[in-house]
ZATORKE-939653 format. One record per residue: residue in one letter; z, x negated, y negated of N, C-alpha, C, O in turn. Coordinates in steps of 0.001 Angstrom, whole numbers, padded with zeros to 6 digits, always signed. Atoms other than C-alpha are relative to their C-alpha. Layout:
BEGIN
aZXYZXYZXYZXY/...
% end
This chain:
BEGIN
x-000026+000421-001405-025937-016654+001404+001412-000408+000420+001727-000134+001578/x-001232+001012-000321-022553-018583+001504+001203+001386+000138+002088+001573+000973/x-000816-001406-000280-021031-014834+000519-000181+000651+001429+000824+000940+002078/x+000517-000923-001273-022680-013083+003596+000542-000975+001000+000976-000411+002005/x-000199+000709-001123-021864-015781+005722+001496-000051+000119+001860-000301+001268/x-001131+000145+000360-018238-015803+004582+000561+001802+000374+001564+002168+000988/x-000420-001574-000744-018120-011773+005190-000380+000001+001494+000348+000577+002302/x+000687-000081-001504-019842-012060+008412+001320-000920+000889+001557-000336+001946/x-001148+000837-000218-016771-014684+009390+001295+001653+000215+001775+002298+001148/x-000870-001049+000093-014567-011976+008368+000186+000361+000650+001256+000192+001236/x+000388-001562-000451-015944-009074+009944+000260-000715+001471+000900-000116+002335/x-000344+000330-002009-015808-011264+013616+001572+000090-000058+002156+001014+000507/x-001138-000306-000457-012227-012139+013114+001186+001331+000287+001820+001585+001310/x-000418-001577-000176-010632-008624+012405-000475+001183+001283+000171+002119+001754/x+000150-000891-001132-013144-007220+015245+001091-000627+001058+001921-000049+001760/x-001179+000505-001391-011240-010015+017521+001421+000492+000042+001990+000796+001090/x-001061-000067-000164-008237-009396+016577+000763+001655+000148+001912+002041+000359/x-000211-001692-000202-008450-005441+016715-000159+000136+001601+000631+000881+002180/x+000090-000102-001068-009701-005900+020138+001401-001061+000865+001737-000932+002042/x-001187+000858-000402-006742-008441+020774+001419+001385+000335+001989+001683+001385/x-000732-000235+000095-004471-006375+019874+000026+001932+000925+001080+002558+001036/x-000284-000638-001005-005578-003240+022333+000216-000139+001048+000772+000616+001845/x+000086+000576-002003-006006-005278+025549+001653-000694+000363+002149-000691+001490/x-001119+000794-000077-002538-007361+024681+000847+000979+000774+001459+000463+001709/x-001218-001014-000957-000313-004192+026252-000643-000185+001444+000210-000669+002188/x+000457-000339-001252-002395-003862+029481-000503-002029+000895-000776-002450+002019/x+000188+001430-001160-002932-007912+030119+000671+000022+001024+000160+000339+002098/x-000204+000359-001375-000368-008685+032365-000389+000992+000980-000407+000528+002120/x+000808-000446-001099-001975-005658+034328-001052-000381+001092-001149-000443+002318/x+001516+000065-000750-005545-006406+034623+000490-001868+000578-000023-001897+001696/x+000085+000687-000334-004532-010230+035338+000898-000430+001675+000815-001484+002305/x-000738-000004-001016-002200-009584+038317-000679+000973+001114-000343+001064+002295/x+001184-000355-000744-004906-007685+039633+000344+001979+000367+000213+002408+001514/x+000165-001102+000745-004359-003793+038230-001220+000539-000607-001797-000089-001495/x+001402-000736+000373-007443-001283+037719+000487+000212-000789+001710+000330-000868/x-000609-001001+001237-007317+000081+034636-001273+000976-000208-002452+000628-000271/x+000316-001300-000145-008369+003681+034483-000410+000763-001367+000149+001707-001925/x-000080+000005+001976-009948+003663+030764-000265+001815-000170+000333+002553-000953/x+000621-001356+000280-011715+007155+031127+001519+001322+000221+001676+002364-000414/x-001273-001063+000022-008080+008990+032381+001014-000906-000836+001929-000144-001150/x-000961+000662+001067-005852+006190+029989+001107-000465+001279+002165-000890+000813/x-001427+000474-000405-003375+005257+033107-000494-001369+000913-001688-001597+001105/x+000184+000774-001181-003169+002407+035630+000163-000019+001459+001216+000247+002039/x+000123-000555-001458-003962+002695+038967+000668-001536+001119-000070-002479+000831/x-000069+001044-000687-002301-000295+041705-001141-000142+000739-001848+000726+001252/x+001094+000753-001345-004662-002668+043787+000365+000567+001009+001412+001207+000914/x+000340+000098-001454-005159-002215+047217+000259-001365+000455-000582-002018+001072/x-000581+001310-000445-002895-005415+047744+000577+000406+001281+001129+001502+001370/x-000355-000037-001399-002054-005865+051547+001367-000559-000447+001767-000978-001533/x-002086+000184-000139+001907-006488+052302-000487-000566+001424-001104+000144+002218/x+000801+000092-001097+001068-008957+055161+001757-000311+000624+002106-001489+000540/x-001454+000096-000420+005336-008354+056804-000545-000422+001741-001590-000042+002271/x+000319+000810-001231+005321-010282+060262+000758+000950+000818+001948+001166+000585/x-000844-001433-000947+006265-007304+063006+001560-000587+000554+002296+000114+001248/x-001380+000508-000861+009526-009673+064023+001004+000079-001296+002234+000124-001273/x-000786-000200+001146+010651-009391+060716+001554+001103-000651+001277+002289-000828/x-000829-001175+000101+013738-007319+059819-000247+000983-001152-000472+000542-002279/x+000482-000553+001193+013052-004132+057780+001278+001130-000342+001657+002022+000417/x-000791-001175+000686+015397-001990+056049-000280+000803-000510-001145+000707-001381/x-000559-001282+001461+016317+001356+054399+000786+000203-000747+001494-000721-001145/x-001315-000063+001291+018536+002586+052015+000665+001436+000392+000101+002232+001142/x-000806-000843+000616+021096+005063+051275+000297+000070-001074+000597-001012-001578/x-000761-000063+001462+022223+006253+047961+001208+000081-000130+001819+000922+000530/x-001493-000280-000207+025551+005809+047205-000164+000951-001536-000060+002173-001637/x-000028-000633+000512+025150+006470+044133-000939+000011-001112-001747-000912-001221/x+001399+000284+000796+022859+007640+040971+000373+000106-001127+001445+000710-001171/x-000252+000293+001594+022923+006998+036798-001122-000021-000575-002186-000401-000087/x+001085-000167+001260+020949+007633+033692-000183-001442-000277+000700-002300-000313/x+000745+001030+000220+018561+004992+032975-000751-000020-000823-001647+000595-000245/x+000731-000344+001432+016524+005001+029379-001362-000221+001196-001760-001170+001871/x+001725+000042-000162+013023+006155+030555-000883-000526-000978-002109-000419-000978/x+001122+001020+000944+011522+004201+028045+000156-001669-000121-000135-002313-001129/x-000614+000881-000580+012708+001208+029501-001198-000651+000895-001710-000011+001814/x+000832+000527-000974+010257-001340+031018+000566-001423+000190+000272-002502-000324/x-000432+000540-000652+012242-002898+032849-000222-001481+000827-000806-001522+001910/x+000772+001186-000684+011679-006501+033836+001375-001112+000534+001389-001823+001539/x-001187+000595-000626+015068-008086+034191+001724+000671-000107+002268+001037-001149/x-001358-000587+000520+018764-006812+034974+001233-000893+001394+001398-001248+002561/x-001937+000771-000804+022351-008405+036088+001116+001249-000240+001180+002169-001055/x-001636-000735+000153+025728-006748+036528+000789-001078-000753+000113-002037-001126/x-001560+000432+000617+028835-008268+034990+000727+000368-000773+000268+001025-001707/x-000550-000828+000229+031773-007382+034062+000345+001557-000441+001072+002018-001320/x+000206-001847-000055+031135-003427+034596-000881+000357-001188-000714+001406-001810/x+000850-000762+000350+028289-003361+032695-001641-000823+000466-001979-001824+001098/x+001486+000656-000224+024641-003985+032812-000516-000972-000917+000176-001147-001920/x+000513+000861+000856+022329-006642+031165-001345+000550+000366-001611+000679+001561/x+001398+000085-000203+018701-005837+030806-001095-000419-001170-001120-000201-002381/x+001214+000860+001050+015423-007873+029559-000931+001555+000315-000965+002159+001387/x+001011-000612-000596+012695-005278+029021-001012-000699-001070-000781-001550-001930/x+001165+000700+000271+009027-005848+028132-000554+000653-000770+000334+001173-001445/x+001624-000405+000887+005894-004464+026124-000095-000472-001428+000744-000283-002310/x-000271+000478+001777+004598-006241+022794+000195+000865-000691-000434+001923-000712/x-000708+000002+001566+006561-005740+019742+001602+001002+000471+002423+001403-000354/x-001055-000818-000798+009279-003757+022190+001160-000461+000920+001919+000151+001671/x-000812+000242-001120+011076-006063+023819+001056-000531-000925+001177-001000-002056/x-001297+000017+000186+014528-006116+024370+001106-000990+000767+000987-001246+001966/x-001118-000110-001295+017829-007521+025623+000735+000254-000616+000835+000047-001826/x-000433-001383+000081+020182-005002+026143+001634-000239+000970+001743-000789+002066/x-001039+000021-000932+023908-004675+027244+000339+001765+000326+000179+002545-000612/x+000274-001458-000973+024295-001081+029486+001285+000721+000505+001859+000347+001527/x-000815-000378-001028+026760+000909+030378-000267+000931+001148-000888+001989+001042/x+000566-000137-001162+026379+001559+033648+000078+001675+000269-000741+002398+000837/x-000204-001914-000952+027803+005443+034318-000900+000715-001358-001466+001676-000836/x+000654-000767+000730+026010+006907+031310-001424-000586-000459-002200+000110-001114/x+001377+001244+000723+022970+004035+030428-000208+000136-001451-001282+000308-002026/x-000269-000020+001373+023924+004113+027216-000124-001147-000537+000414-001909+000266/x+000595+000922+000430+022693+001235+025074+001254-000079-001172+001575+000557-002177/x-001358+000717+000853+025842-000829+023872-000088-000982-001245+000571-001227-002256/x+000498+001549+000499+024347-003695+022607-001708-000271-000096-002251+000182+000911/x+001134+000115+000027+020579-004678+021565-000417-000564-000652-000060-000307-001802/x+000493+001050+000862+018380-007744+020240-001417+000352+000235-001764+000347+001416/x+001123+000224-000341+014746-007240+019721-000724-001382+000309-000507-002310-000470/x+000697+001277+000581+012488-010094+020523-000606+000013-001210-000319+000918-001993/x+001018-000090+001345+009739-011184+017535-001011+000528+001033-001246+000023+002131/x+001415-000427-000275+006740-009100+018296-001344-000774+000736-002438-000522+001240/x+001135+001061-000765+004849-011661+019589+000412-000888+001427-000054-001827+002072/x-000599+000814-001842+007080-012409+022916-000196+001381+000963-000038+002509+000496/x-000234-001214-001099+006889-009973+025863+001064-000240+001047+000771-000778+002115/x-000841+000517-000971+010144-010304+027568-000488+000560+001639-001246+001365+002180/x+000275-000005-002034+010613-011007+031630+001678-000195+000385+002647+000321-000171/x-001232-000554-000841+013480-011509+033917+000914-000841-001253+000342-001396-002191/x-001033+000019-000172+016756-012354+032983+001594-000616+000767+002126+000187+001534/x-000858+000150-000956+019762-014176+034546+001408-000246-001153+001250-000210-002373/x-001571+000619+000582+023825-015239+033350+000242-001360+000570+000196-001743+001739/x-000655+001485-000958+024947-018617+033951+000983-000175-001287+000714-000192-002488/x-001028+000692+000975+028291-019619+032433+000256+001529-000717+000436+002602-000140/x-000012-000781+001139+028515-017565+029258-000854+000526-000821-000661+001108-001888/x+001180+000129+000905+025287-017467+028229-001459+001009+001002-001748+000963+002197/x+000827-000966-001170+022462-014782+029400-001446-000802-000788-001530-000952-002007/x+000749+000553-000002+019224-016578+029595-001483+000603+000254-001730+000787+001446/x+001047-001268+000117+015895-014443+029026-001277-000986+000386-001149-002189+000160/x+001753+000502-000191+011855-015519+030079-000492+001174-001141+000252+002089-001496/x+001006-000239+000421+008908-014309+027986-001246-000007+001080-001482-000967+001812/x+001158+000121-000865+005938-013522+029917-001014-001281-000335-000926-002379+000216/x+001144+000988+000556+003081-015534+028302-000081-000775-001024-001000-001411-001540/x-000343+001217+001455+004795-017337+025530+000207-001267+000453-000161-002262-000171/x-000267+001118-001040+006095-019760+028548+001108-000760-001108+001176-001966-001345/x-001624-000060+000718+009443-019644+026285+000944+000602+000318+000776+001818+000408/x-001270-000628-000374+012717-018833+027213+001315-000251-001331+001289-001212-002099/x-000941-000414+000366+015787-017844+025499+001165-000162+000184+001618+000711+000924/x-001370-000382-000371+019213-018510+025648+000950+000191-001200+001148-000524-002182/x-001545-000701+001464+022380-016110+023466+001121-000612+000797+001277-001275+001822/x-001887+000195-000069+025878-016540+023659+000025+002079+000558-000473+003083+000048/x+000241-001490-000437+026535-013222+025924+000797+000672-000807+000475+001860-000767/x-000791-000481+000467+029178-012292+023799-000795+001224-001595-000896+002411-001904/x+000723-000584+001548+027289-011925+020121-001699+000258+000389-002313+000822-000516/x+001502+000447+000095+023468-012379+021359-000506-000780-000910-001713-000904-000697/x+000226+000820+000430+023027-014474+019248-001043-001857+000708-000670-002705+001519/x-000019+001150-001396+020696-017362+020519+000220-001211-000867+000197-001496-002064/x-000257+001349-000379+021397-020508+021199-001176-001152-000199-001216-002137-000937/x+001044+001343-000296+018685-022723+021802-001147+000945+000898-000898+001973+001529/x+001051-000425-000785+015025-022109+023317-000264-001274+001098+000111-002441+000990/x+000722+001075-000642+013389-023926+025971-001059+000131+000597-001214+001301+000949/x+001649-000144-000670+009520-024591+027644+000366+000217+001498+001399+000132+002163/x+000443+000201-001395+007975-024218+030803-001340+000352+000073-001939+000855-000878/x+001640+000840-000063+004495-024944+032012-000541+001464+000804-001729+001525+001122/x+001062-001092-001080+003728-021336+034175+000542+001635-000931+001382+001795-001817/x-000694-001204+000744+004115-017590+033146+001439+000424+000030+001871+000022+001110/x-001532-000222-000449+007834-016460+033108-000295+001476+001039-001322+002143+000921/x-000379-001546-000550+008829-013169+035522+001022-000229+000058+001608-000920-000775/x-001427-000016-000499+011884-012783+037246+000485-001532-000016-000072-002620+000127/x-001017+001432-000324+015238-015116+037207+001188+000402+000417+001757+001490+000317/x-001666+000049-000874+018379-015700+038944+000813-001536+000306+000872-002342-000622/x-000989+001235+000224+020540-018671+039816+000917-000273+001468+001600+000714+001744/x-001051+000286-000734+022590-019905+042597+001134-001060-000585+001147-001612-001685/x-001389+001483+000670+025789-022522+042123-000489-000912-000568+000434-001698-000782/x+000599+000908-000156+023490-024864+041193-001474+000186-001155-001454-000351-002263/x+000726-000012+000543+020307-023988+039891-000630+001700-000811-000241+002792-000396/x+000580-001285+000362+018345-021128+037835-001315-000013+001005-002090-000950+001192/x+001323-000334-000981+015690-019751+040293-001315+000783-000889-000834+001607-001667/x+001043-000847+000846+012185-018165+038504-001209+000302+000897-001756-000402+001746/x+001267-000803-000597+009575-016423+039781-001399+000196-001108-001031+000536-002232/x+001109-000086+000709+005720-016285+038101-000644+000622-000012-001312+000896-001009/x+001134-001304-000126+003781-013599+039821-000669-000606+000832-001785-000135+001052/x+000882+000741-001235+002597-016052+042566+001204-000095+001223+002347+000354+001141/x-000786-000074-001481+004084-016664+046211+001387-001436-000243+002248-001826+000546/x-001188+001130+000535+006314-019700+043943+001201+000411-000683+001304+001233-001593/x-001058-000492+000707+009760-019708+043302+000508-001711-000661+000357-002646+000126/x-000027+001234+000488+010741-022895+041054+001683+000129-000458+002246+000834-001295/x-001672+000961+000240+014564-024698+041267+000047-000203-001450-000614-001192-001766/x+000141+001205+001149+015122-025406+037500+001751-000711-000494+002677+000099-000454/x-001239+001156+000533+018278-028029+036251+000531+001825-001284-000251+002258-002130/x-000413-000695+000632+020382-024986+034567+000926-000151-001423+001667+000675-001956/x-000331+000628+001215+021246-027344+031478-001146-000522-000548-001338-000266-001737/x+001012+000471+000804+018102-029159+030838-000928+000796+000224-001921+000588-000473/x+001626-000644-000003+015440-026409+032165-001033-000633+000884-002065-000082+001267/x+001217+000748-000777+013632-029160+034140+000004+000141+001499+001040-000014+002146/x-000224-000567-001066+012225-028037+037483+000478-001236+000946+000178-002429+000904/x-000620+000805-001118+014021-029481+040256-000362+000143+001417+000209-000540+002266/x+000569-000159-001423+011972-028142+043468-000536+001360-000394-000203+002131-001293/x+000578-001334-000052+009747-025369+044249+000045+000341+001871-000026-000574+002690/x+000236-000962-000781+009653-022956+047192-001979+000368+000450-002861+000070-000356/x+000815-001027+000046+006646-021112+048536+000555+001257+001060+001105+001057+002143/x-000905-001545-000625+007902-017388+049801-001387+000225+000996-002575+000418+000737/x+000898-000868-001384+006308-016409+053306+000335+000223+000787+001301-000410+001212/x-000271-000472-001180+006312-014580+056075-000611-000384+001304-001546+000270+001766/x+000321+000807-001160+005904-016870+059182-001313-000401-000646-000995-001364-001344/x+000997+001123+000261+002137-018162+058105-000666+000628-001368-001448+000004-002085/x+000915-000393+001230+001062-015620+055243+001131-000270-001342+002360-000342-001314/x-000867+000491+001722+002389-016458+051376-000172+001663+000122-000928+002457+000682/x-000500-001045+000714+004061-013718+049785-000122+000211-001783+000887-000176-002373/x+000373+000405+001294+002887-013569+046168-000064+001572-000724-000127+002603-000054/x-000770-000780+000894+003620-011251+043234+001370+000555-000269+001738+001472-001003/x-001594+000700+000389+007201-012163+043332+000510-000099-001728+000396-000984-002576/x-000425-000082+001365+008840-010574+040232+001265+000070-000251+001695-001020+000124/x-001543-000129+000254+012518-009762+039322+000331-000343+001308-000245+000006+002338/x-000804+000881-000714+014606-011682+041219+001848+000303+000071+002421+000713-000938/x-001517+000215-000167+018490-011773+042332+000738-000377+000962+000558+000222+002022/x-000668+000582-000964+020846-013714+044230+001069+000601+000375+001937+000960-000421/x-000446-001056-001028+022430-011844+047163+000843-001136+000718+000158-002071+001132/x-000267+000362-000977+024617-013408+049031-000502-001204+001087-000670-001272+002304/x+000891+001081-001114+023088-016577+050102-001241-000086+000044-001788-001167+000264/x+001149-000153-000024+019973-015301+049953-000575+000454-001896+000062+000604-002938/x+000838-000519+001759+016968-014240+046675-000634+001539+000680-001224+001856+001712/x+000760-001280-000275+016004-010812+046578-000973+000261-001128-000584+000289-002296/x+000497-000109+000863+012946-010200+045017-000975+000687-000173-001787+000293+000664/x+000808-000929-000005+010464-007310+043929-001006-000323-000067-001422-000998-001009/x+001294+000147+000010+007212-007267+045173-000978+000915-000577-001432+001970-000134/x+000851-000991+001035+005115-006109+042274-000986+001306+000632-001420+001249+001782/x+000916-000716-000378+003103-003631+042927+000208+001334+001352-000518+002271+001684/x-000575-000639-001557+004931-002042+046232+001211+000703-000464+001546+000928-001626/x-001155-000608-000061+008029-000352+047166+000926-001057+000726+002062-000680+001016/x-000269+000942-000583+008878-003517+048765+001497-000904-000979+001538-000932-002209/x-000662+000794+000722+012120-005866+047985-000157-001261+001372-000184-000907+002551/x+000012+000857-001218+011878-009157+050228+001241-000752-000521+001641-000971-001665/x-001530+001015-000084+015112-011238+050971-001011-001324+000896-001892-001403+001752/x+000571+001656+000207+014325-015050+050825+001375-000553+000566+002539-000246+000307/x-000777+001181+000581+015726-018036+051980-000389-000947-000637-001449-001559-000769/x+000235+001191+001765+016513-020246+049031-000306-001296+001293-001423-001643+000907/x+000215+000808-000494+016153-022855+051520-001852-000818+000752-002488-001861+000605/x+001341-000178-000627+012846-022406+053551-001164+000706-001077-002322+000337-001272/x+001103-001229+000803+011180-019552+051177-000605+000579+001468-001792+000884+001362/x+000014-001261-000804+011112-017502+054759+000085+000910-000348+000660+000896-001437/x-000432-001869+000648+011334-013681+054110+000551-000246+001213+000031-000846+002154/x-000917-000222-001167+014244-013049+056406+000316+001531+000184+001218+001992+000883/x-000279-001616-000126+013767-009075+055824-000349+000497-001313-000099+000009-002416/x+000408-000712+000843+012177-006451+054085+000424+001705-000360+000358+002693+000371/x-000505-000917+000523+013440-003931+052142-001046+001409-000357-001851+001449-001288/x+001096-000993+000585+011501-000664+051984+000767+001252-000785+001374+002107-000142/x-000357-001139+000782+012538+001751+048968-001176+000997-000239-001267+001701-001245/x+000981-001407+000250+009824+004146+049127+000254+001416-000231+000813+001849+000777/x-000614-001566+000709+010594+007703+047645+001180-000276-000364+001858+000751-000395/x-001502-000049+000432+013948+006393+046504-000267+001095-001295+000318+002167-001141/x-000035-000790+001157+012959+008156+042874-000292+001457+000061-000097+002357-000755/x+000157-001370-000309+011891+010965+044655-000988+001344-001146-001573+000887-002129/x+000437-000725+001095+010420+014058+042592-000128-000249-001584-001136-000039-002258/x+000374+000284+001477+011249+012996+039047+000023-001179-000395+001044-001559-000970/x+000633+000830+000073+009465+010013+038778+000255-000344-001051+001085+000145-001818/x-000540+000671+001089+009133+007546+036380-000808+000841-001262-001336+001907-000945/x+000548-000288+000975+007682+008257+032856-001532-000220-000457-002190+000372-001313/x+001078+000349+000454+004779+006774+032696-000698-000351+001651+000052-000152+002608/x+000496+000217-001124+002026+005644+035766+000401-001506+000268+000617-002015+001368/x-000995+001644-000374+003475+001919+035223+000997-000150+000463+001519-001264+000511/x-001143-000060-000009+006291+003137+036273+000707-000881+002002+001381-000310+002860/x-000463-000151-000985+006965+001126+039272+001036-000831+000238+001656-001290-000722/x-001794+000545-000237+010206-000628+041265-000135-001264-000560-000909-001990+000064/x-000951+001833+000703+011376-004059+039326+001345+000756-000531+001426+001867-001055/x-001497+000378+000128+015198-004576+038948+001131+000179+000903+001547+001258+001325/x-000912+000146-001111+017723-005768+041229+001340-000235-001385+001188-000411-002594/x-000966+000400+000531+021239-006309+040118+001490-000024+001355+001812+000825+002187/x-000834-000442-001203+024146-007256+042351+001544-000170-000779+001904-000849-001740/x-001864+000136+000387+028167-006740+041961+000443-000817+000732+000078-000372+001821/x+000103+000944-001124+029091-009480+044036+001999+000347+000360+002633+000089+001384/x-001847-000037-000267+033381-008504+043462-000017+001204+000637+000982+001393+001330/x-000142-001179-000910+032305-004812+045000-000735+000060+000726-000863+001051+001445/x+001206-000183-001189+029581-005665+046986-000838+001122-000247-001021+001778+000779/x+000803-000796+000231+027288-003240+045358-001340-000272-000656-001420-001255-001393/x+001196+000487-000305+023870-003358+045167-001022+000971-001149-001453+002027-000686/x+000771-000743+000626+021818-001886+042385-001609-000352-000399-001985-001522-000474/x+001462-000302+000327+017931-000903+041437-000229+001309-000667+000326+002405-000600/x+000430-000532+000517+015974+000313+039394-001633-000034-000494-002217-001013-000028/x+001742+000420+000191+011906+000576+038015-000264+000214-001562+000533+000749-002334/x+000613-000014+001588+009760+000290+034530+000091+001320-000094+000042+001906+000988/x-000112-001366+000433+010092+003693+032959+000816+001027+000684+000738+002201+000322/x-000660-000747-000564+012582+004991+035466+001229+000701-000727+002068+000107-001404/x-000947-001294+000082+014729+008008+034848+001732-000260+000255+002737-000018-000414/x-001193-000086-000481+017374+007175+036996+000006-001773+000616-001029-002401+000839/x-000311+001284-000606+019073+003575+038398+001006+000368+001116+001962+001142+001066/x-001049-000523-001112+020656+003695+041664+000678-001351+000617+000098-002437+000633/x-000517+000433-001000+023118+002130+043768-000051+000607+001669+000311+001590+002316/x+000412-000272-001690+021914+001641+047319+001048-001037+001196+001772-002000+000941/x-000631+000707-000930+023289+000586+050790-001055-000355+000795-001880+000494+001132/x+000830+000484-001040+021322-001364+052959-000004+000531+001401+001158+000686+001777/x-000110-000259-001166+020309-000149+056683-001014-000335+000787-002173+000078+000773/x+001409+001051-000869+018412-002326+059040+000193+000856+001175+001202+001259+001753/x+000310-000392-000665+016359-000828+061166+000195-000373+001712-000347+000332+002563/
% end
């Protein structure tokens, strides 16, 4: 009896953890509110409304210009500096951060996480490039030079996107909140809520500071909304729709997250999970 009961123990944990370990790639999907399409294997987006206030300013783009981007790349956080790229990407036992060169996307530099983190956004402050984890609610900070890290630190919500003004690191969760944190101790110092005159704006992922303002990808869309850090107003919406045009991303996950800005050329780059190509765009308000 004590045997059978002792195999029977067994036999549950190994089923759990076999079933753990198929659903773990597709969580943050189904919990951000993603069909999943078991009988064709891909993911299909919600039928999430974009509720943009008609007074709102909306933009297009131009390409200035376009670059190779590793299509196997799921993309969750990226910065410019000094003429090259930085990028966090995601999926368990796959994640990376990554230094880029920008005209060929050639992979200069590269630290895996441990298998058991799913990286998220990404920002620089100082000398030091500072990484999120999705659902570990751990962050990261290397020395940008060696990667090498430094020190970890908590936080109490999921990680996504990050960025920073003079002052503070900015983070994003996957809700209509953007949270101030102390960019030495980690501890939040104010929160935001992002909306457009009376509706919240929520699935707020990669993040980057523009000029005064947060620009930040609205999961699921073709959408980038510009924030003020002040109010959490959307002061204008960015519509990249067909930027990738015909040769799409790699996979059906493949959609827009990553901002990055040059702030000494005023250039403005994006890119998406599994995308092909990363572009530099020009803004054009409608």
């Amino acid at each position: 009896m004590i045997f059978s009961r002792e195999l029977y123990r067994g036999l549950v944990f190994w089923v759990l953890w076999l079933v753990a370990i198929e659903f773990a790639p597709r969580a943050e999907y189904l919990q951000a509110g993603m069909a999943v399409n078991q009988s064709a294997h891909f993911l299909e987006p919600s039928k999430t409304k974009i509720f943009r206030n008609p007074t709102s300013l909306l933009y297009d783009y131009q390409i200035i210009n376009s670059y190779p981007h590793d299509p196997e790349a799921f993309t969750q956080g990226l910065i410019f500096d000094g003429g090259f790229l930085y990028e966090s990407t995601g999926k368990w036992g796959r994640s990376t951060l990554r230094k880029v060169e920008l005209e060929t996307g050639s992979i200069l530099q590269e630290h895996s996480l441990p298998a058991r983190y799913f990286g998220e956004g990404l920002a620089l402050w100082q000398d030091k490039l500072i990484q999120l984890t999705w659902q570990g609610r751990l962050g990261f900070v290397y020395d940008k030079r060696t990667f090498n890290v430094l020190c970890k630190f908590f936080y109490s919500t999921e990680g996504w996107g990050l960025t920073h003004d003079d002052r503070h690191l900015i983070m994003s969760n996957g809700s209509s909140t953007l949270s101030f944190l102390n960019a030495e101790t980690f501890q939040r110092v104010k929160q935001i809520q992002v909306h457009d005159k009376d509706e919240f704006i929520a699935n707020l992922n990669e993040l980057e500071y523009v000029k005064g303002d947060i620009y930040a990808n609205v999961w699921l869309t073709h959408y980038i909304v510009r924030i003020s850090p002040e109010t959490g107003q959307v002061k204008g919406w960015i519509n990249l729709e067909g930027l990738l045009g015909e040769e799409g991303a790699t996979s059906s996950a493949g959609v827009l997250n990553g901002i990055a800005y040059d702030d000494k050329q005023e250039r403005l780059f994006v890119t998406g999970k599994y995308w092909p190509r990363l572009f530099e765009i020009k803004l054009i308000e409608r």
